[in-house]
RODO-2510 file (C-alpha; in nm, 4 decimals, decimal comma):
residues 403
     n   res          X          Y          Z
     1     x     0,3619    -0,9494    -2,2606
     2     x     0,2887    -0,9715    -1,8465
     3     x     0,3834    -1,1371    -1,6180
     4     x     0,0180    -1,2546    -1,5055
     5     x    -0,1656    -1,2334    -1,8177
     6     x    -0,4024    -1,5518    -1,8594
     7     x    -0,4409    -1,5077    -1,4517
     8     x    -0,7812    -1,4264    -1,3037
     9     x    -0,8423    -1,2823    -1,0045
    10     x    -1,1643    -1,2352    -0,8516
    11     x    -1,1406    -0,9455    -0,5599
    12     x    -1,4141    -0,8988    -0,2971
    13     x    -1,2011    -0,5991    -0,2221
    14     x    -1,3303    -0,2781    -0,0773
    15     x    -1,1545     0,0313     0,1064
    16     x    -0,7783     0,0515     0,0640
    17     x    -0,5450    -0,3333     0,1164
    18     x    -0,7434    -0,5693    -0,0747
    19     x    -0,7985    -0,3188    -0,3710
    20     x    -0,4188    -0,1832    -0,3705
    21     x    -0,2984    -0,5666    -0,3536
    22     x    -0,5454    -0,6043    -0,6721
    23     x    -0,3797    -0,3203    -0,8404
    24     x    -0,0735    -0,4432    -0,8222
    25     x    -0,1636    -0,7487    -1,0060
    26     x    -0,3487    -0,6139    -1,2628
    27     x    -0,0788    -0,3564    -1,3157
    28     x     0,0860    -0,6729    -1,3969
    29     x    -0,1765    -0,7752    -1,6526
    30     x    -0,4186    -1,0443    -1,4305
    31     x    -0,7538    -0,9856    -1,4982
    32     x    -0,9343    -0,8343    -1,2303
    33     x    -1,2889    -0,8659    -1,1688
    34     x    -1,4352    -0,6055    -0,8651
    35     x    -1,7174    -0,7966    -0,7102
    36     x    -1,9243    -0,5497    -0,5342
    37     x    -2,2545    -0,4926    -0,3551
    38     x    -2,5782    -0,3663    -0,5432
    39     x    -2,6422     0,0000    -0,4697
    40     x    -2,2859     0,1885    -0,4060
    41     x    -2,0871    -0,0781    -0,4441
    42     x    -1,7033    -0,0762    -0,2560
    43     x    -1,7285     0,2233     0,0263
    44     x    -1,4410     0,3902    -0,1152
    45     x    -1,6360     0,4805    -0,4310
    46     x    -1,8386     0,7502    -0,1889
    47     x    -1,5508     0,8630     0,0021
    48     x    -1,3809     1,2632    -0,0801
    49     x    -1,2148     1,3930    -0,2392
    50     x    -1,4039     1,3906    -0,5863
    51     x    -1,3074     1,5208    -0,9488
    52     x    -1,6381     1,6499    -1,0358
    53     x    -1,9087     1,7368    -0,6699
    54     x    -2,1645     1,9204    -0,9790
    55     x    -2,2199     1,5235    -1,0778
    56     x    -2,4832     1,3194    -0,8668
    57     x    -2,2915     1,0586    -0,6777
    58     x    -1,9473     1,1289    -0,7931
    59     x    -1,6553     0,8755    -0,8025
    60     x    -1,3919     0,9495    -0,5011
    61     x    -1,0644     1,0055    -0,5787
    62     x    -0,9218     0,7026    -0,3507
    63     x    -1,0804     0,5170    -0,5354
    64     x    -1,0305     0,6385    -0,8781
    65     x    -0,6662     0,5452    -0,7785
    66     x    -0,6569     0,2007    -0,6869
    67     x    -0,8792     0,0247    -0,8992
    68     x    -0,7751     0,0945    -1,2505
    69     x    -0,7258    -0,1718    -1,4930
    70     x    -1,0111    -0,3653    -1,3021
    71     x    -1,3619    -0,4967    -1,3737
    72     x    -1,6688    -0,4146    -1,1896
    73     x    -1,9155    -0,6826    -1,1353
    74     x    -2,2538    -0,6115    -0,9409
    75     x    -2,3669    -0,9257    -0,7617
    76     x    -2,5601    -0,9673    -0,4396
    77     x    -2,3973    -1,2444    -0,2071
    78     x    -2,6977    -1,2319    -0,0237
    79     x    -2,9249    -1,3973    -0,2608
    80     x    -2,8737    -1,7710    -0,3144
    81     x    -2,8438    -1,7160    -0,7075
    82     x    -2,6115    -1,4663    -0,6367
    83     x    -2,3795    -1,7340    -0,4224
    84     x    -2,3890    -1,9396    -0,7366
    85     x    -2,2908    -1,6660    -0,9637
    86     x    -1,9994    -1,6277    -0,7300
    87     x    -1,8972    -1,9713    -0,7279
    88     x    -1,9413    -1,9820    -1,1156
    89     x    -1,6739    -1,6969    -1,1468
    90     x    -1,4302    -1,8883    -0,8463
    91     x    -1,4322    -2,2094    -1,0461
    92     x    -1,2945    -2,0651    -1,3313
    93     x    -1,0103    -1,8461    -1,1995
    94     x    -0,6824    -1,8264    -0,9937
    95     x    -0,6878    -1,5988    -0,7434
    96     x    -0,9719    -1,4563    -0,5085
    97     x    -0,8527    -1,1807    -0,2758
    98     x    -1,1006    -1,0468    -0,0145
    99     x    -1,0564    -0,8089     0,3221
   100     x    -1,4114    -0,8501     0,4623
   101     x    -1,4500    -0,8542     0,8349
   102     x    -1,3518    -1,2766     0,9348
   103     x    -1,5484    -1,4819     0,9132
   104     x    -1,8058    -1,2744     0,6931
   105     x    -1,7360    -1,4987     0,3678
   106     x    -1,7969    -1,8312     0,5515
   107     x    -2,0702    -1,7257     0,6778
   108     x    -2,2050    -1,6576     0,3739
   109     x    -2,1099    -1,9996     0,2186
   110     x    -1,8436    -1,8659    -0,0257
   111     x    -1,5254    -1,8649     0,2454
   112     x    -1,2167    -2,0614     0,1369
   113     x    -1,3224    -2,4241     0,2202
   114     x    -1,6507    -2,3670     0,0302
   115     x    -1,4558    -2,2938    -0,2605
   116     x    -1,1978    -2,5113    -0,2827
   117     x    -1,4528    -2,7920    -0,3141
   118     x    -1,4947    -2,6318    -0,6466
   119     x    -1,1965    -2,4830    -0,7627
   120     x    -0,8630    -2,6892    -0,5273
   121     x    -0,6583    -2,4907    -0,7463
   122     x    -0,7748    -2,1229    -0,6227
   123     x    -0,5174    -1,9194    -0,4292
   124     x    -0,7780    -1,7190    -0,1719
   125     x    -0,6117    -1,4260    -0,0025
   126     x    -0,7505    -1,2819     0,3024
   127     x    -0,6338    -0,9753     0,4597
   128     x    -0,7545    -0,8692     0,7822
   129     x    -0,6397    -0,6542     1,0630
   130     x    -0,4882    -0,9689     1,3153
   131     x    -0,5014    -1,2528     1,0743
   132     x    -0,7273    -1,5817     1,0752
   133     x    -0,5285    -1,8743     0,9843
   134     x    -0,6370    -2,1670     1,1675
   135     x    -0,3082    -2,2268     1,4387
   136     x    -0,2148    -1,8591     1,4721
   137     x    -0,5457    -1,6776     1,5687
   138     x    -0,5206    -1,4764     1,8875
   139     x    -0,7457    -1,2655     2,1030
   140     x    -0,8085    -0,9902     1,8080
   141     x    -0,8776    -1,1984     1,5165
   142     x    -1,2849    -1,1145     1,5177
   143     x    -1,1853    -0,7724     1,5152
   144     x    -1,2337    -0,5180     1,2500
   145     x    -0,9496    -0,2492     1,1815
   146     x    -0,7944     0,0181     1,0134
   147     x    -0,4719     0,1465     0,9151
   148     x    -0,3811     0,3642     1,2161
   149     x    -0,5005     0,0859     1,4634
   150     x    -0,2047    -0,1551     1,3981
   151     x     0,0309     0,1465     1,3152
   152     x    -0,0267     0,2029     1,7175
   153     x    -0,0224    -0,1505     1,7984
   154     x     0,2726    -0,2589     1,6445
   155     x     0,5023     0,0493     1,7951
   156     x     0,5590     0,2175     1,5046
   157     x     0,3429     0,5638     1,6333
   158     x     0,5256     0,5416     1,9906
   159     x     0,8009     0,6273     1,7734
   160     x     0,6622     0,9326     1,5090
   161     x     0,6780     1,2577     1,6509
   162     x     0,8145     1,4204     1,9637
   163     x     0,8459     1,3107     2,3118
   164     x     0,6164     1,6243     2,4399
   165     x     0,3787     1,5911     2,2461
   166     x     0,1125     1,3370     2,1140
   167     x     0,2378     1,0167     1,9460
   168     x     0,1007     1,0757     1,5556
   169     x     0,0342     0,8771     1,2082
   170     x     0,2824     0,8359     0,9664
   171     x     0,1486     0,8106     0,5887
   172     x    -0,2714     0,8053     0,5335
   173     x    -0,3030     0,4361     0,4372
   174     x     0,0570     0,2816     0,5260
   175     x    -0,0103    -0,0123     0,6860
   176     x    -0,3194    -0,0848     0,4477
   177     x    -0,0508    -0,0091     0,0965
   178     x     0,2273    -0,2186     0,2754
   179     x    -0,0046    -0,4883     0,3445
   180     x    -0,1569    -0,5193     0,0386
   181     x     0,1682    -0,5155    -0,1306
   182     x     0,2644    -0,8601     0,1390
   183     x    -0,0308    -1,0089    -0,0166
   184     x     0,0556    -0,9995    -0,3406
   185     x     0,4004    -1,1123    -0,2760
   186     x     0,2593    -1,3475    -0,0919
   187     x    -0,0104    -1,4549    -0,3537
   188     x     0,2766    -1,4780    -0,6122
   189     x     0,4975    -1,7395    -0,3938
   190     x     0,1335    -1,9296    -0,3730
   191     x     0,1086    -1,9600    -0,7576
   192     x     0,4412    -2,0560    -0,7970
   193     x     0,4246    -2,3442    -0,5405
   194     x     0,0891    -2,4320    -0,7080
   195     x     0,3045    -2,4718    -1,0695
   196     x     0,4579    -2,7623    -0,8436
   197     x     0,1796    -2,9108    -0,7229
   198     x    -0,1155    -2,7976    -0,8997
   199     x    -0,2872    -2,7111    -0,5564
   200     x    -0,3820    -2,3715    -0,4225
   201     x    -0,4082    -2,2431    -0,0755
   202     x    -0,5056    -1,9761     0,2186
   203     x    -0,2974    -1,7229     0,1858
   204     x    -0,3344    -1,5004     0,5159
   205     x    -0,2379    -1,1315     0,5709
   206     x    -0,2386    -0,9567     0,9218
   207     x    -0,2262    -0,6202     0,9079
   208     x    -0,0864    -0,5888     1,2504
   209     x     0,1976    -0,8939     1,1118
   210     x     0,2992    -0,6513     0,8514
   211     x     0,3477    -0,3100     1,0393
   212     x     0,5364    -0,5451     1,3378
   213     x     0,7818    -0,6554     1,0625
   214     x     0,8272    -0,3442     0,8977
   215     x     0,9124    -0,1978     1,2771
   216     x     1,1815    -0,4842     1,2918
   217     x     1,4511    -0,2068     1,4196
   218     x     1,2384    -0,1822     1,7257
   219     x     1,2528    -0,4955     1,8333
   220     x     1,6039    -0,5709     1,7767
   221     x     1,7097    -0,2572     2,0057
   222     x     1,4547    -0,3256     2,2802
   223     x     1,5985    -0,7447     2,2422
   224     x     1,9631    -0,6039     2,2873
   225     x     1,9162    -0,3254     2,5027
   226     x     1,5865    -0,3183     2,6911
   227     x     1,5289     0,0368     2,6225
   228     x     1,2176     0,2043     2,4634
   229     x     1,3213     0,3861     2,2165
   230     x     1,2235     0,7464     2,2863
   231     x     0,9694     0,9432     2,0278
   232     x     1,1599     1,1624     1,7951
   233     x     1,5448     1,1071     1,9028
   234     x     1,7446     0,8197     1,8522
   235     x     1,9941     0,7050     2,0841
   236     x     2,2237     0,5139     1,9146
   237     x     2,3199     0,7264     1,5693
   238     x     2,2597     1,0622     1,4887
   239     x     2,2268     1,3366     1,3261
   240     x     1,8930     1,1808     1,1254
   241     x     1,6821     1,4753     1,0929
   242     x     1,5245     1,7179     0,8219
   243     x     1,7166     2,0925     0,8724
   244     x     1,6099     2,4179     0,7688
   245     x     1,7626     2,5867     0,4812
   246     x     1,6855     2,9208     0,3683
   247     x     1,3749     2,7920     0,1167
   248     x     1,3160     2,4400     0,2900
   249     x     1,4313     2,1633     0,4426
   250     x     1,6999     1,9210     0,3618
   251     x     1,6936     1,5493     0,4790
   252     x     1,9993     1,3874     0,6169
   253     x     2,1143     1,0603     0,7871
   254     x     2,4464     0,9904     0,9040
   255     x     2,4630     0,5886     1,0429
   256     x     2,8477     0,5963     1,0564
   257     x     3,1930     0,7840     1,1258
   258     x     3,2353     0,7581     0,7876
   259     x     2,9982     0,9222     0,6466
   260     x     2,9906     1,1870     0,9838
   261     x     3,3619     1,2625     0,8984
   262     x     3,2394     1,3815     0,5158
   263     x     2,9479     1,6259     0,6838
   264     x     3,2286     1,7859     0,9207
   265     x     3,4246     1,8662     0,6321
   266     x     3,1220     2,0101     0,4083
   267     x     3,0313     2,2189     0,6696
   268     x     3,3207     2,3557     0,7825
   269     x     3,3275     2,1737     1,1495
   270     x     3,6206     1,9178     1,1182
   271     x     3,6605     1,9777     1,4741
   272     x     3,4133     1,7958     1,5558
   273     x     3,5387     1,4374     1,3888
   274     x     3,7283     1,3923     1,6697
   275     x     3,5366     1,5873     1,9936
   276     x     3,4544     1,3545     2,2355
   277     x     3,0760     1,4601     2,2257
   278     x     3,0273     1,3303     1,8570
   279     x     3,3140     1,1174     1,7998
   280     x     3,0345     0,8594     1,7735
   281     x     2,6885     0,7524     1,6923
   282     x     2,5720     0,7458     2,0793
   283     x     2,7555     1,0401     2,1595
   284     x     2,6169     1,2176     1,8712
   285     x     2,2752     1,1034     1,9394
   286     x     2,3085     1,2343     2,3609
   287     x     2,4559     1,5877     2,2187
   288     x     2,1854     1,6622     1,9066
   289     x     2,1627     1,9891     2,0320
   290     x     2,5346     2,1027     1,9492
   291     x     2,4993     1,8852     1,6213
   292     x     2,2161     2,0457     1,5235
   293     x     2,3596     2,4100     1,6106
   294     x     2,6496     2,3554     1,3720
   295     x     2,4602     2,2073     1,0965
   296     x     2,1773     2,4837     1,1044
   297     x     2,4727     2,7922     1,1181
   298     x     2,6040     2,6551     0,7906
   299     x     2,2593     2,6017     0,6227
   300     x     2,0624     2,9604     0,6973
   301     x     2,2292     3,1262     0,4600
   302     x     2,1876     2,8489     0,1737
   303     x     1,9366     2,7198    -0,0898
   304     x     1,7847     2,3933    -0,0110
   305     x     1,8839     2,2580    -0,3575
   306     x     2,2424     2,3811    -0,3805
   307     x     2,3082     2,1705    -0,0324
   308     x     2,1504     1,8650    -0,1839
   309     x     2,3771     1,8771    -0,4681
   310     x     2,6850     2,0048    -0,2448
   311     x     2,6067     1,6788     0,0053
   312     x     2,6184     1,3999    -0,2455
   313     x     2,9228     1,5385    -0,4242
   314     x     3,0761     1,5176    -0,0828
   315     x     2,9255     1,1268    -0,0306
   316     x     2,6891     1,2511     0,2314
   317     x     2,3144     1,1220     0,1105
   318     x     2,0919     1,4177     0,1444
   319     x     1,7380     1,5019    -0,0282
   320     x     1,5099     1,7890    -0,0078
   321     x     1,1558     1,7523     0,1485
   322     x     0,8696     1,7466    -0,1010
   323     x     0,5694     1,8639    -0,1339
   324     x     0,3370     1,7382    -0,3803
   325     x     0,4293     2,0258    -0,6249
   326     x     0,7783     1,9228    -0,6216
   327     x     0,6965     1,5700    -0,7164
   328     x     0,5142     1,6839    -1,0000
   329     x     0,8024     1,8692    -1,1605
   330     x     1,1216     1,6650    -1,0354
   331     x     1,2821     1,5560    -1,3060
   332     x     1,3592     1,2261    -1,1189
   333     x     1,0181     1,1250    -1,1054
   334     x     0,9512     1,2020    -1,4534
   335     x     1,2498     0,9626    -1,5708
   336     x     1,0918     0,6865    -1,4028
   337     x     0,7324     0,7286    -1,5272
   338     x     0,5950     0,7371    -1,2029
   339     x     0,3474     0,9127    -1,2309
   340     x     0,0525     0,8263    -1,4762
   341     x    -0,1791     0,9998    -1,6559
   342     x    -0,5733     0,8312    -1,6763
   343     x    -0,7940     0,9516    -1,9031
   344     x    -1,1679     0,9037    -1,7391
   345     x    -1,4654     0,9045    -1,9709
   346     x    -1,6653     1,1069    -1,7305
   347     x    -1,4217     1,3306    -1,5363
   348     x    -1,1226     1,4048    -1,7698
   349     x    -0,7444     1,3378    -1,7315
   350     x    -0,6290     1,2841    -1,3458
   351     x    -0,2785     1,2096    -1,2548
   352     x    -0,2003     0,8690    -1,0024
   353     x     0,1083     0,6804    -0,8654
   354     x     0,2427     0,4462    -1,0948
   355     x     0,3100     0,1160    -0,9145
   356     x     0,7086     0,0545    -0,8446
   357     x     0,7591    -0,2674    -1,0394
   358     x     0,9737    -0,2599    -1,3380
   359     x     1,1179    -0,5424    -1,5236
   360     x     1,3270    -0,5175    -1,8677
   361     x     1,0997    -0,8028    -2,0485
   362     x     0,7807    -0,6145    -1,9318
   363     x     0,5920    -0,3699    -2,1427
   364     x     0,4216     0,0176    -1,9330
   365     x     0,1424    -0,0752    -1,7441
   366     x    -0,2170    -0,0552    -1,9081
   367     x    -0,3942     0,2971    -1,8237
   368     x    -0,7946     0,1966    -1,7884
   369     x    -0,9783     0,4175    -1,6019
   370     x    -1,1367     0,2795    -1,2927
   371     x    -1,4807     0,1305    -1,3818
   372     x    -1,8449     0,2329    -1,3425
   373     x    -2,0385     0,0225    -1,0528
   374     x    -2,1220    -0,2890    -1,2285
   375     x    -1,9672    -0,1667    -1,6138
   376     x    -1,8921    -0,5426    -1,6522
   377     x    -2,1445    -0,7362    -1,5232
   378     x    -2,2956    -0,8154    -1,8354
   379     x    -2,0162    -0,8896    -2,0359
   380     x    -1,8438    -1,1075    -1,7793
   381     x    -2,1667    -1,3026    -1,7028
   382     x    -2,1536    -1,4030    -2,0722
   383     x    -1,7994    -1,4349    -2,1302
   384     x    -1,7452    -1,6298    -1,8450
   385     x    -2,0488    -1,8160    -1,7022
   386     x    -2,1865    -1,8497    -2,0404
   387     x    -2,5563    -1,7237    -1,9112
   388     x    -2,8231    -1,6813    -2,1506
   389     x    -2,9942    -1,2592    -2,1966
   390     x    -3,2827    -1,3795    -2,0285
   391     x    -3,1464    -1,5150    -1,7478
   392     x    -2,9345    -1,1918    -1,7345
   393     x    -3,1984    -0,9934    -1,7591
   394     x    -3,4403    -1,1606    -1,4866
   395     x    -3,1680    -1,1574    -1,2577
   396     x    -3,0793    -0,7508    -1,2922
   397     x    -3,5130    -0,7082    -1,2833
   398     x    -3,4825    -0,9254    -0,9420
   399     x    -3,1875    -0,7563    -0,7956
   400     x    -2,9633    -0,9889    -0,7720
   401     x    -2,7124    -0,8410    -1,0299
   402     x    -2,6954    -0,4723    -1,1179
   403     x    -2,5048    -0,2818    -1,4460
***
């Protein structure tokens, strides 16, 4: 058993947040059902890098990794019968989650107030890059985004890299995974408020919300301090840094004496628990230059794996930096099943992120491929709107659905 099995969720999902958010909950057994455009469908589908470039129009990989255990559905919103297609598929299910530009669905007749006329039940999700609730829309609602956009604007860049040099990214797709992950949280707390009082609601995700509140250290310094924090250093705690090792680099934070008073004695420096210039966090932040000497004398001559295990025997959290090589052979990762295995009918066995949830009363996720442009039209538009073959087939000769 799942968690959302018997839940229904119809996605008008296309690049990264609204299909990721998707993911998660049919990872967690909701039927999903991909409503996309006639022709190429979601963008992402087109987008490198691809398993297979001697097929014509090949499936990217992006893609290929965030909509498994989904339905595809070809239906053009466009057309009039389209819209009632749509609306046919709404009034029988739970969820609808969508990340088109605001505004685009009511314009098109199919927003939330047009559906909850037919379904008051449906939880719609909307995730956009400011947010579009009605009371809390601001200058930048109309505007479109993407994931390094609000990674700027919420402060989080101004603080990734080095002072001298140009403020950078952090992770391809961050703010788009984190805030399709709020949504779903945020789609859960809707159903279970609905099992209370049997209506749904908007549920609204900002983009620029999510990376603000997942930059919440930030804020608190600049509220107590007034400082900017500068790119690349902290100020107030140190050392938290990745240092060279003879093969690699080992990760380390120290937020406390405690914990600084374990690395002095690892690495031979117990002098320093006590010097004036890191007796503290501040003080060890203003002197990272003599911190970072003594660390990086004891570490050239080591293996970056032997001073990972050395530093947690001692209590000091450390971790080597991975590459994607090492997190296909660390034996961590392997315990944890997190990475999965999909076998695709056209293109073979490719390897994706498992999503993190795991609860004892819950069976492995399900391990469908991602599906074919419209692979379900047919069968949903008889399981579910109970349409005749004719009518099916008048409507695929007109356009207005595709397999």
């Amino acid at each position: 058993m799942k968690p959302l099995e018997n839940i229904r969720v119809i996605s008008l999902g296309q690049y990264m947040s609204a299909p990721y958010c998707t993911m998660l909950l049919a990872d967690m057994g909701a039927e999903v059902i991909k409503v996309e455009r006639p022709g190429k469908g979601d963008p992402r589908r087109g987008i490198a890098p691809y398993p297979d470039t001697e097929k014509e129009n090949p499936m990217g990989g992006g893609f290929m990794a965030y909509n498994r255990n989904k339905k595809s559905i070809v239906i053009d919103l466009r057309a009039e019968e389209g819209k009632e297609i749509y609306r046919s598929l709404v009034e029988k299910s739970d969820v609808v989650v969508e990340n088109m530009r605001p505004g685009a669905t009511d314009r098109l007749g199919i927003g939330y107030e047009d559906l909850k006329q037919i379904n008051p039940a449906v939880v719609y999700s909307a995730i956009s890059g400011f947010g579009q609730l009605e009371g809390y829309r601001g200058p930048n609602t109309e505007r479109p985004t993407f994931d390094i956009v609000v990674e700027a604007m919420s402060g989080i860049m101004a603080q990734v890299g080095f002072e001298d040099r140009a403020p950078q990214w952090t992770v391809y797709g961050l703010a788009d995974l984190y805030s399709g992950l709020v949504a779903a949280y945020s789609i859960m707390l809707a159903l279970f408020m609905r099992e209370k009082t049997g209506e749904g609601q908007f549920v609204d995700t900002a983009m620029y919300d999510c990376m603000l509140s997942l930059n919440e250290r930030m804020v608190m310094l600049h509220s107590f301090t007034g400082e900017m924090q500068p790119r690349g250093k902290l100020r107030h705690q140190g050392p938290r840094a990745a240092f060279q090792t003879s093969d690699g680099y080992v990760a380390v934070n120290v937020p406390d004496n405690i914990i600084w008073g374990r690395l002095c004695k690892v690495i031979g420096r117990e002098d320093l628990i006590e010097d004036d210039r890191t007796i503290n966090g501040p003080q060890r932040a203003k002197n990272d230059s003599l911190v970072r000497e003594a660390m990086e004398t004891w570490l050239s001559d080591k293996e970056r794996d032997s001073v990972v295990n050395l530093l947690n025997e001692s209590g000091v959290p450390a971790g080597p930096v991975q590459r994607a090589s090492d997190i296909f052979e660390d034996p961590q990762v392997e315990a944890r099943k997190m990475l999965v295995d999909i076998v695709d009918p056209d293109y073979g066995t490719y390897t994706f992120a498992r999503t993190p949830m795991r609860l004892s009363g819950v069976d492995e996720i399900d391990k469908n491929p991602a599906p074919r442009l419209g692979e379900h039209t047919v069968e949903l538009l008889r399981e579910i709107v109970g349409m005749e073959e004719g009518k099916i087939e008048k409507l695929i000769e007109d356009g207005v659905i595709g397999g």
